[in-house]
N, CA, C and O of each residue as an XYZ file, in Angstrom:
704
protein
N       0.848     -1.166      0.000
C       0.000      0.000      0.000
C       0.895      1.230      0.000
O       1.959      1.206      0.619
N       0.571      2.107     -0.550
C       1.114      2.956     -1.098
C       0.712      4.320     -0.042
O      -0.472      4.596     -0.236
N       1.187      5.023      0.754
C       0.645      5.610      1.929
C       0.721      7.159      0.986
O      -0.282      7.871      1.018
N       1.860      7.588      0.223
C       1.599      8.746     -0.567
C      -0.059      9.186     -1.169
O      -0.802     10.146     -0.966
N      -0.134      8.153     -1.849
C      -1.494      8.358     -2.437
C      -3.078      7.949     -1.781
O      -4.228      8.295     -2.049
N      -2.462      7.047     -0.806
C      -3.927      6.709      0.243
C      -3.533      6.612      1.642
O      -2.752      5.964      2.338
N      -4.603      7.743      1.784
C      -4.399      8.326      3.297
C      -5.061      7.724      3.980
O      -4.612      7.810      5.124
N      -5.954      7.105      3.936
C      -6.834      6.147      5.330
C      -6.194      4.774      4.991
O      -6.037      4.177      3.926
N      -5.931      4.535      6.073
C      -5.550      3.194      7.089
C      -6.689      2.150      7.112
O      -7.083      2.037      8.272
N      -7.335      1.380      6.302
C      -7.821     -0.097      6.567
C      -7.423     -0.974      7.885
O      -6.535     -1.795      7.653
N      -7.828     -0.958      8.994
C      -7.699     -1.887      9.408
C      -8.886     -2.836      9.777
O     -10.059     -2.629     10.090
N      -7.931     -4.236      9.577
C      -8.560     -5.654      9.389
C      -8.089     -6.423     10.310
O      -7.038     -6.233     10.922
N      -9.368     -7.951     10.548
C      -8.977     -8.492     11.641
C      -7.846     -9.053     11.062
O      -7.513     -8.993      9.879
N      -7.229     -9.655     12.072
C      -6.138    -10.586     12.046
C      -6.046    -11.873     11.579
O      -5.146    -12.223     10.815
N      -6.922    -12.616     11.984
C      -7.468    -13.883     10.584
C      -7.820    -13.478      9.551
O      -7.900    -14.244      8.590
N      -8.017    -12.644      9.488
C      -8.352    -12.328      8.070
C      -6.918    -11.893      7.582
O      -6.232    -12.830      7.175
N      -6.549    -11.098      7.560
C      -5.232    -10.923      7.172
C      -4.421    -11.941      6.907
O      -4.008    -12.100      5.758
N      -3.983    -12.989      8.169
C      -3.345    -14.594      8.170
C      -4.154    -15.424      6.889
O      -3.468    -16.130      6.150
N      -5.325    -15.335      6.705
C      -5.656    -16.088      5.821
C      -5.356    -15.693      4.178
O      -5.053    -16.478      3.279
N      -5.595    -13.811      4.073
C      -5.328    -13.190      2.730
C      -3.498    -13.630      2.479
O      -2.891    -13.589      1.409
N      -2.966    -14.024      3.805
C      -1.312    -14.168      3.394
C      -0.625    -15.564      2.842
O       0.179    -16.015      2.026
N      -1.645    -15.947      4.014
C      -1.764    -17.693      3.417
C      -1.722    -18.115      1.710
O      -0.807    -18.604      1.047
N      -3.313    -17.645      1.264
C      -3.572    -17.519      0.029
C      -2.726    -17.211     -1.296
O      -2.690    -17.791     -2.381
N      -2.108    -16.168     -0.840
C      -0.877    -15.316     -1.219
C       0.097    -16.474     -1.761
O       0.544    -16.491     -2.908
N       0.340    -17.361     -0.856
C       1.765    -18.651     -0.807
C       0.792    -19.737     -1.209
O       1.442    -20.776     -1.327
N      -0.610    -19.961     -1.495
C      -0.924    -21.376     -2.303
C      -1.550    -21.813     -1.294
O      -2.209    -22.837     -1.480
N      -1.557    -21.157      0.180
C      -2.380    -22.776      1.111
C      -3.907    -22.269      1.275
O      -4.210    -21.113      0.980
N      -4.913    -23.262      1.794
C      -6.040    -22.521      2.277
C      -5.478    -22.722      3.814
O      -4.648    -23.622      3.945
N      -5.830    -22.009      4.937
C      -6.011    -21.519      6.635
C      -7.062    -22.998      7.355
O      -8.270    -22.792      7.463
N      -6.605    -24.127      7.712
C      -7.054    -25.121      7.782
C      -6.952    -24.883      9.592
O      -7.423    -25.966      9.939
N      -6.740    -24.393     10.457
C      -5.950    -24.451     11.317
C      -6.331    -23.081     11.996
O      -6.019    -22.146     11.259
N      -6.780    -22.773     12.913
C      -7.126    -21.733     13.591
C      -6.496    -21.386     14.800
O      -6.439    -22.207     15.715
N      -5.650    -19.394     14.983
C      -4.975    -19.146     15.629
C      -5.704    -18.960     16.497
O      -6.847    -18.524     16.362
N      -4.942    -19.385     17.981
C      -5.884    -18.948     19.415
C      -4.730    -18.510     20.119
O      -4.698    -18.583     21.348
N      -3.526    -17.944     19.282
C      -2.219    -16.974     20.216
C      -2.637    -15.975     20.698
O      -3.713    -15.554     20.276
N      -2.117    -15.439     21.474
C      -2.222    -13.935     21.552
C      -0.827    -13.521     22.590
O      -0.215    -14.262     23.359
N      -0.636    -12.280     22.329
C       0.946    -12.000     22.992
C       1.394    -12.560     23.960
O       2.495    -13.097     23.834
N       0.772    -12.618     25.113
C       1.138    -13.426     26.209
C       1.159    -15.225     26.652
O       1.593    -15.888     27.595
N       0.529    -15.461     25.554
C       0.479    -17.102     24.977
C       2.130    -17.137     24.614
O       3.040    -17.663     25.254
N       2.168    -16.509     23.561
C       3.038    -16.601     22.828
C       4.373    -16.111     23.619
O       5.477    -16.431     23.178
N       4.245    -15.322     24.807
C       5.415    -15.208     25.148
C       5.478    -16.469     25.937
O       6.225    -17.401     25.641
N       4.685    -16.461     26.926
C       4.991    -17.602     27.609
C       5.435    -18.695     27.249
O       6.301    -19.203     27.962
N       4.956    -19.457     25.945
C       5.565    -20.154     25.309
C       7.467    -19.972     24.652
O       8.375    -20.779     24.855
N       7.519    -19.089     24.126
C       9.115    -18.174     24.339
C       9.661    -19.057     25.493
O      10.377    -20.056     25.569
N       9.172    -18.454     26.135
C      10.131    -18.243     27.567
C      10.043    -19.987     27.660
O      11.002    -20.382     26.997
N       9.510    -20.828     28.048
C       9.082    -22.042     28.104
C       9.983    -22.836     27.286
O      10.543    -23.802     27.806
N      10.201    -22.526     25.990
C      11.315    -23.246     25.163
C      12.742    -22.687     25.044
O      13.810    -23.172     24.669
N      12.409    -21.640     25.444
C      13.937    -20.992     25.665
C      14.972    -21.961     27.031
O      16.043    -22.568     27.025
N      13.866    -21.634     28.113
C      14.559    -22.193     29.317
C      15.129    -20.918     29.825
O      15.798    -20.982     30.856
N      14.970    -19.857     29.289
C      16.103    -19.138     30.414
C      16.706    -19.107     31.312
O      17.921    -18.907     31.315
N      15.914    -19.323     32.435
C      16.599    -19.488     33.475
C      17.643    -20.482     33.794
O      18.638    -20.301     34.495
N      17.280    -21.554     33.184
C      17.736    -22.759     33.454
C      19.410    -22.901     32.894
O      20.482    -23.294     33.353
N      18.865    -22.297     31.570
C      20.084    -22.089     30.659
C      21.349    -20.823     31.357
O      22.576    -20.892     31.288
N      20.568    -19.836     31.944
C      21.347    -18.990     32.580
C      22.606    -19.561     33.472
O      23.819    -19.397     33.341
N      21.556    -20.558     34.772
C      22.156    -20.827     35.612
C      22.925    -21.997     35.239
O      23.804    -22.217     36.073
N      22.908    -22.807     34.304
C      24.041    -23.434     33.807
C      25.616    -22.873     32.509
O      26.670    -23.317     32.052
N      24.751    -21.674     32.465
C      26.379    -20.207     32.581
C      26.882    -19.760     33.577
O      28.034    -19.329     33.516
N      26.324    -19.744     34.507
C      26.576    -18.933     36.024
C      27.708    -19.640     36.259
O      28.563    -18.763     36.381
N      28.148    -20.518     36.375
C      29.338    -21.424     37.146
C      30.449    -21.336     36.296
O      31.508    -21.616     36.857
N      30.534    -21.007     35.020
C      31.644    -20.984     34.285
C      32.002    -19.335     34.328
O      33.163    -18.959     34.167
N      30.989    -18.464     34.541
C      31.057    -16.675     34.299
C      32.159    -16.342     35.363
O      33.266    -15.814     35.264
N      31.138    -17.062     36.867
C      31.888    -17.145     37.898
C      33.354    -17.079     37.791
O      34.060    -16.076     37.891
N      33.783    -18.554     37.526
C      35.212    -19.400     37.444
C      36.322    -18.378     36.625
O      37.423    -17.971     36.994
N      35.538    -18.133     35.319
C      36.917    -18.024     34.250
C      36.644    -16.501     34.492
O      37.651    -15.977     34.015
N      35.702    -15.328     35.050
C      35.713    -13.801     34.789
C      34.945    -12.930     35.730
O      34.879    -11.701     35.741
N      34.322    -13.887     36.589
C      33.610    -13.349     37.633
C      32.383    -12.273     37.123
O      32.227    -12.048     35.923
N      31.665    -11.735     38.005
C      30.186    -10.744     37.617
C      30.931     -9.754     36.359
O      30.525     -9.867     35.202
N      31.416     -9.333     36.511
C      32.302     -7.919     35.410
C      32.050     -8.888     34.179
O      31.466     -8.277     33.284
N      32.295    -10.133     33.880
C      32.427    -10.844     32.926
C      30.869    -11.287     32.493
O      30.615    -11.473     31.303
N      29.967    -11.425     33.398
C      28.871    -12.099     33.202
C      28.209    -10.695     32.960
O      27.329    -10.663     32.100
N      28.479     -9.708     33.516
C      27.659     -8.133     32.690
C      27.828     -7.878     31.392
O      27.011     -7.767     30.478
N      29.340     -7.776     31.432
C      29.462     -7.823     29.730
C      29.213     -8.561     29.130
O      28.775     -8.094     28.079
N      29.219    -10.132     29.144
C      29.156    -10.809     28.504
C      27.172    -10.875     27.735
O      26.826    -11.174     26.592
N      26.203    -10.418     29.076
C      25.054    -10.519     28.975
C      25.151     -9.277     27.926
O      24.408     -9.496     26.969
N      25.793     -8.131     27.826
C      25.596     -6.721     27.229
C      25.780     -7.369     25.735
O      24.820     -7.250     24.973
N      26.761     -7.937     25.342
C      27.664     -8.519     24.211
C      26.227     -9.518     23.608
O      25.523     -9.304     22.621
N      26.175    -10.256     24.275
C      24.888    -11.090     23.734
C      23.545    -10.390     23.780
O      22.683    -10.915     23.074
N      23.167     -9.253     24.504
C      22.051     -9.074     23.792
C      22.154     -8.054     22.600
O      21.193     -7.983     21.834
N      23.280     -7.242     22.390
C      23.684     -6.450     21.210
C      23.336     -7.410     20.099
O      22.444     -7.119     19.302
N      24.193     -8.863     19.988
C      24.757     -9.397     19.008
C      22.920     -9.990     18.220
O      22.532     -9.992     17.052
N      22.157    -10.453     19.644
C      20.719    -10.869     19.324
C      20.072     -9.761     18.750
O      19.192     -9.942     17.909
N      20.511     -8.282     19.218
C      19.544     -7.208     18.423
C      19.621     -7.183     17.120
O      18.655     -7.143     16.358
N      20.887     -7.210     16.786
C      21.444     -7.323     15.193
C      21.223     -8.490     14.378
O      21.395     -8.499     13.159
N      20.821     -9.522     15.098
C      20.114    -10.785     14.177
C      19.061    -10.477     13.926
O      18.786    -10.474     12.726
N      17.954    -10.066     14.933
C      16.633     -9.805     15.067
C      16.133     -8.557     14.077
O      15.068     -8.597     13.460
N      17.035     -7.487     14.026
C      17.036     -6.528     12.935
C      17.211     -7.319     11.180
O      16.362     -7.562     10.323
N      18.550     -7.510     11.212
C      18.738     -8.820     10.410
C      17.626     -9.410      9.552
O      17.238     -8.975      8.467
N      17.165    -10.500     10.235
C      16.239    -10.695     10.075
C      14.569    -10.164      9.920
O      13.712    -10.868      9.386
N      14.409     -9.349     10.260
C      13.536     -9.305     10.318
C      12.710     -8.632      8.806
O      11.566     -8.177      8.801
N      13.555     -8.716      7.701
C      12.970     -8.030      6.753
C      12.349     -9.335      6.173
O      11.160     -9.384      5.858
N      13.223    -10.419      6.042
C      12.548    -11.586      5.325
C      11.902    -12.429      6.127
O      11.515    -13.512      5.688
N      11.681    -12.041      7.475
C      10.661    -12.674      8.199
C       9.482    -12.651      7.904
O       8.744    -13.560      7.525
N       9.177    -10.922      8.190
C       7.999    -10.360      7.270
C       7.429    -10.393      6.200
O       6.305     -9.987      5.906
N       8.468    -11.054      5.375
C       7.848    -11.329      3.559
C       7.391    -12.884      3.560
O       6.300    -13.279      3.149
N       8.340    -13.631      4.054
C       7.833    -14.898      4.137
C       7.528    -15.715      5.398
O       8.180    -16.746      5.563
N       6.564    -15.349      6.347
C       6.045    -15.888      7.637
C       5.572    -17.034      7.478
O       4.423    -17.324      7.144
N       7.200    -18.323      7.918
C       6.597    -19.634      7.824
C       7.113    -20.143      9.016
O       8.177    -19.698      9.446
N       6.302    -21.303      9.799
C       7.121    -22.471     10.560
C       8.435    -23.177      9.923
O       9.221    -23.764     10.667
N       8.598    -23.121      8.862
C       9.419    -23.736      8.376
C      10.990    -23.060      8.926
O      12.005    -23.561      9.412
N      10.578    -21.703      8.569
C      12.126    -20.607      8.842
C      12.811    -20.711      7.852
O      12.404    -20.276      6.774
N      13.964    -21.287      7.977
C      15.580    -21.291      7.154
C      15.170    -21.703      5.739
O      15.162    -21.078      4.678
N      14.767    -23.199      6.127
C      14.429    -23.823      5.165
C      13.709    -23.222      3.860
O      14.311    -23.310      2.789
N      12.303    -22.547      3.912
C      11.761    -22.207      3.183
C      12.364    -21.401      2.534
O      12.253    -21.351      1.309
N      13.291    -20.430      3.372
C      13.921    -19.404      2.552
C      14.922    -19.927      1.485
O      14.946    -19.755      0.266
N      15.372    -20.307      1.944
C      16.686    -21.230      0.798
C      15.855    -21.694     -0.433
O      16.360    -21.680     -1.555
N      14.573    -22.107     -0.215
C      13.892    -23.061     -1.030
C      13.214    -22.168     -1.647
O      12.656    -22.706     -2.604
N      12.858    -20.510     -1.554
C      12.254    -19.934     -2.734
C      13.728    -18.757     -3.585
O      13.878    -18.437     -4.764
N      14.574    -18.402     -2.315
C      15.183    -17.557     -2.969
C      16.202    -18.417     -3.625
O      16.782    -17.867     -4.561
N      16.634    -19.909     -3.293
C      17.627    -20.755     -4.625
C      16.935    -21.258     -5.475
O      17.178    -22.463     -5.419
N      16.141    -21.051     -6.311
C      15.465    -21.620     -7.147
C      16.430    -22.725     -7.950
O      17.094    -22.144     -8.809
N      16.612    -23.752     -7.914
C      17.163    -25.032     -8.582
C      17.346    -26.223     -7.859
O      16.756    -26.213     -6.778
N      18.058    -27.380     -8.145
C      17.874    -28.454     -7.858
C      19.086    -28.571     -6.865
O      19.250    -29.653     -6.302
N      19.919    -27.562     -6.620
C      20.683    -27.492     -5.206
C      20.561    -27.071     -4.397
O      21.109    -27.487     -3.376
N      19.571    -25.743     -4.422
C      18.815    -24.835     -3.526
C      17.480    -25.940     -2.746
O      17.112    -25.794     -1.581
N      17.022    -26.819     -3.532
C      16.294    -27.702     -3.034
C      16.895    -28.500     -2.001
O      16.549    -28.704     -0.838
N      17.841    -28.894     -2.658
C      18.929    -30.481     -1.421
C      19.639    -29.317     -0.118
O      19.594    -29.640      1.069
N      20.155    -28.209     -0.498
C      19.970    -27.541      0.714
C      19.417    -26.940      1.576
O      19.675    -26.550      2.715
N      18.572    -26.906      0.857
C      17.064    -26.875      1.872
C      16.720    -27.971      2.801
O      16.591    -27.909      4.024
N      16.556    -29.303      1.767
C      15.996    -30.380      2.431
C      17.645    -30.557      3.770
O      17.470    -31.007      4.903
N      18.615    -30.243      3.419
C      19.812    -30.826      4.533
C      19.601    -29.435      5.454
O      20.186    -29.735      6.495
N      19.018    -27.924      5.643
C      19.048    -27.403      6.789
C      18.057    -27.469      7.374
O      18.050    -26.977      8.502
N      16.925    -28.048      6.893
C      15.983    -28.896      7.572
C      16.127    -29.540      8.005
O      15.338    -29.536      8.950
N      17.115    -30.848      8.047
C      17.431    -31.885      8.692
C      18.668    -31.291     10.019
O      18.850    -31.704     11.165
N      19.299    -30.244      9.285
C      20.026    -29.633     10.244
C      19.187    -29.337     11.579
O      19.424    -29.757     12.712
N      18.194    -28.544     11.170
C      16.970    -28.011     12.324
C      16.520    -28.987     13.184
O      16.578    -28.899     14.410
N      16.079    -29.903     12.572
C      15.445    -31.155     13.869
C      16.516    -31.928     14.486
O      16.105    -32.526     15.480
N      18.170    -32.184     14.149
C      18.866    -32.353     14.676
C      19.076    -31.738     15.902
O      19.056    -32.240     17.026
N      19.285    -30.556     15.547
C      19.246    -29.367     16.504
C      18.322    -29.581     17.888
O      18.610    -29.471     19.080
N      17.270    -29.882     17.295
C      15.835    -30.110     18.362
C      16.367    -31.156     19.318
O      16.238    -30.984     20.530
N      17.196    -32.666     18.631
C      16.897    -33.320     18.904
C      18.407    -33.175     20.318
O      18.534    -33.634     21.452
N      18.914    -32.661     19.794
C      20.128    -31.801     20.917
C      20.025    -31.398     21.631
O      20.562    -31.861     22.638
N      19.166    -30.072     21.717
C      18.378    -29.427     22.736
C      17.485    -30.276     23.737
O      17.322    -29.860     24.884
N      16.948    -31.373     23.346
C      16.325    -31.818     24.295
C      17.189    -33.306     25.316
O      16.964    -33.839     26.403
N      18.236    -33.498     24.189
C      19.271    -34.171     25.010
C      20.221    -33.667     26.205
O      20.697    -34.335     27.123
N      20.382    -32.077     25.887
C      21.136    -31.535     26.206
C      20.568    -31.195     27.646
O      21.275    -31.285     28.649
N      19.237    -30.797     27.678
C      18.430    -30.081     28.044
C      18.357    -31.226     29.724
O      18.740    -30.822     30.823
N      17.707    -32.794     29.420
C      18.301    -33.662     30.542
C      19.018    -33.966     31.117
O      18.894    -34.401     32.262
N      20.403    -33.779     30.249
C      21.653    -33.647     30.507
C      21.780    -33.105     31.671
O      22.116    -33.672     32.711
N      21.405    -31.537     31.449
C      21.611    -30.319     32.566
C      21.143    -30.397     33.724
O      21.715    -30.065     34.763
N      19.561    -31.056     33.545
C      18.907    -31.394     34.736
C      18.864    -32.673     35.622
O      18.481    -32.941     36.761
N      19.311    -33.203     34.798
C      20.113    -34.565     35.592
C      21.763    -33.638     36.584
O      21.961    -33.936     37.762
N      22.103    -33.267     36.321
C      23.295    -32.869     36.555
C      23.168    -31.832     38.302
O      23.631    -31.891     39.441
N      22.105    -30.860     37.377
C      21.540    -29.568     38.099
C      20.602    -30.825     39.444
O      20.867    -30.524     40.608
N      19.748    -31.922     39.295
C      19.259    -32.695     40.376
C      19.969    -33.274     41.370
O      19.712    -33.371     42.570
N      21.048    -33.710     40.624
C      22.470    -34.659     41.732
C      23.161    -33.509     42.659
O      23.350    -33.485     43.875
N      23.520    -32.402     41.461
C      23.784    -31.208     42.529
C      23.227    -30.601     43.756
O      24.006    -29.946     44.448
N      22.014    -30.717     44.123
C      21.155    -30.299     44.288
C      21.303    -31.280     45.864
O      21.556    -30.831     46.981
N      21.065    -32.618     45.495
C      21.525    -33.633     45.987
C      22.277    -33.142     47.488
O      21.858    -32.926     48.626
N      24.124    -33.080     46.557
C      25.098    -32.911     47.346
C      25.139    -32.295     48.526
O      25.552    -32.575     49.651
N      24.150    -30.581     47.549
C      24.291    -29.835     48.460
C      23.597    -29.895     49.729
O      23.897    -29.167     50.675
N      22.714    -30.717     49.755
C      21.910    -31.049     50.995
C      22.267    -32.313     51.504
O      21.509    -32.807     52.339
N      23.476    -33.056     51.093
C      23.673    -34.001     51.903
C      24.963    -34.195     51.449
O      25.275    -34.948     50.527
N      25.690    -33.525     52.090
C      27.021    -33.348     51.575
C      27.974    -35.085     51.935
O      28.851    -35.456     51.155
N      27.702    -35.683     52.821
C      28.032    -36.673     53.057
C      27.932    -37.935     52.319
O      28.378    -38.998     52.749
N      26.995    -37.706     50.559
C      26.659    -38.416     50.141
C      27.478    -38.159     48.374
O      27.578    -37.103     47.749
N      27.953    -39.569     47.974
C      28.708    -39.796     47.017
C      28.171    -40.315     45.971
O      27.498    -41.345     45.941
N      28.601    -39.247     44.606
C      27.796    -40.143     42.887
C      28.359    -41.996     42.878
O      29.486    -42.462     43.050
N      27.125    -42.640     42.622
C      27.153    -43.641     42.527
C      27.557    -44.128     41.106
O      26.691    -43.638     40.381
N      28.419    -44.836     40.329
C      28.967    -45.363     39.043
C      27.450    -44.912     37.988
O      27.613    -44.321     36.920
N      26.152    -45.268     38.459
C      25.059    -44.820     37.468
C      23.874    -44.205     37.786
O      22.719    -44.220     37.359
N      24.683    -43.488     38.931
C      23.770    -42.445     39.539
C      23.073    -41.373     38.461
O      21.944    -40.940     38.695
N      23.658    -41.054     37.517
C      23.338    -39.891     36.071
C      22.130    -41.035     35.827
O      20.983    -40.934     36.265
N      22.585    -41.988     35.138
C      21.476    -42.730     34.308
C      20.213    -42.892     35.298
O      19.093    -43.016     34.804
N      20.406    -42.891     36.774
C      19.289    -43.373     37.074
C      18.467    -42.623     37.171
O      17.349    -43.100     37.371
N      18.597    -41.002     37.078
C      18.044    -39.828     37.292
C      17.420    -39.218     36.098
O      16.525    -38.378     36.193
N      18.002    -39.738     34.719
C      17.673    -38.904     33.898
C      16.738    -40.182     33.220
O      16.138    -39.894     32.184
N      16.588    -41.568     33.751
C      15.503    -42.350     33.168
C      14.019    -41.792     34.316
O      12.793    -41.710     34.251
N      15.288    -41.484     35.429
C      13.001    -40.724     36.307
C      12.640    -39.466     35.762
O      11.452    -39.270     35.505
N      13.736    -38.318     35.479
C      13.263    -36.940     34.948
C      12.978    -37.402     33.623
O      11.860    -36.996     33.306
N      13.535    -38.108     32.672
C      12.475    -37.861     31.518
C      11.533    -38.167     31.201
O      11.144    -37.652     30.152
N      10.510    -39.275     31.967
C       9.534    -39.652     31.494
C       8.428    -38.560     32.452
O       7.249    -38.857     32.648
N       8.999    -37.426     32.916
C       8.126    -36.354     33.913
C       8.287    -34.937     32.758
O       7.301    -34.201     32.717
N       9.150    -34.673     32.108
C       9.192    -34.081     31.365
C       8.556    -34.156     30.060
O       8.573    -33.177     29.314
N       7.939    -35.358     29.698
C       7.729    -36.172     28.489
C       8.954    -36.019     27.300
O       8.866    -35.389     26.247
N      10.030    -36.735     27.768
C      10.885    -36.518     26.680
C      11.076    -38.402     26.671
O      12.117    -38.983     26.978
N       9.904    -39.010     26.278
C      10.063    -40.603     26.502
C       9.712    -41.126     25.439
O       9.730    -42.351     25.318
């Protein structure tokens, strides 16, 4: 829309819009949104882990640079995230898919290599997933035994003390 030449502002619902964009890319809207900002953050925050992820930085910030290190270091990383997020955000807006990476590769390489690299950073992506959620027990197996110690300091990791913890936390997490 061209704001020089038209001065009133249309505004439209939001399914409606999601669906005129849909259309746009070939699909029909099979699937109905029930997000709304605070869904959606919460969810954020929920797969992010923050905290969790924080406090399994905390012990190394500590060790190798102390707080001075963990300020900057937090300053440094959220700069570096602003500039992705800017970055990004032009071809986010043109092509709004679940897919992400993938799709992009797959309209802006148009050929039969732009395809196979598509299909391999797709496979890259659920790898990824499948890391994160390894990783993710990992920590909390780790972060539980700790936890452990500290309240019973008199008590020693057993040869499969890890395994036995991360076969009870994952089937509570549903990672089974």
């Amino acid at each position: 829309m061209d704001l020089a030449t038209d001065t009133t502002l249309k505004f439209t619902d939001q399914n409606v819009q999601d669906a005129s964009d849909l259309a746009e890319f070939g699909h029909d809207q099979s699937l109905q949104r029930k997000f709304n900002i605070w869904s959606m953050l919460a969810l954020a925050f929920c797969v992010l882990g923050t905290w969790s992820t924080f406090a399994q930085d905390l012990t190394d910030g500590f060790i190798n640079g102390g707080p001075v290190s963990i300020l900057w270091g937090l300053a440094l990383v959220t700069f570096c995230n602003t500039c992705v997020a800017i970055s990004l955000g032009e071809i986010c807006s043109s092509m709004p898919t679940a897919l992400g990476q993938a799709y992009w590769i797959f309209r802006l390489w148009d050929s039969p290599l732009g395809r196979f690299v598509s299909y391999m950073c797709a496979w890259i992506n659920v790898f990824g997933w499948w890391t994160l959620a390894a990783s993710q027990v990992a920590f909390m197996t780790n972060f539980i035994l700790g936890m452990k110690v500290m309240f019973n300091v008199n008590w020693t990791r057993k040869p499969l003390s890890e395994l036995y913890t991360a076969s009870v936390y994952r089937p509570i997490v549903g990672y089974d």
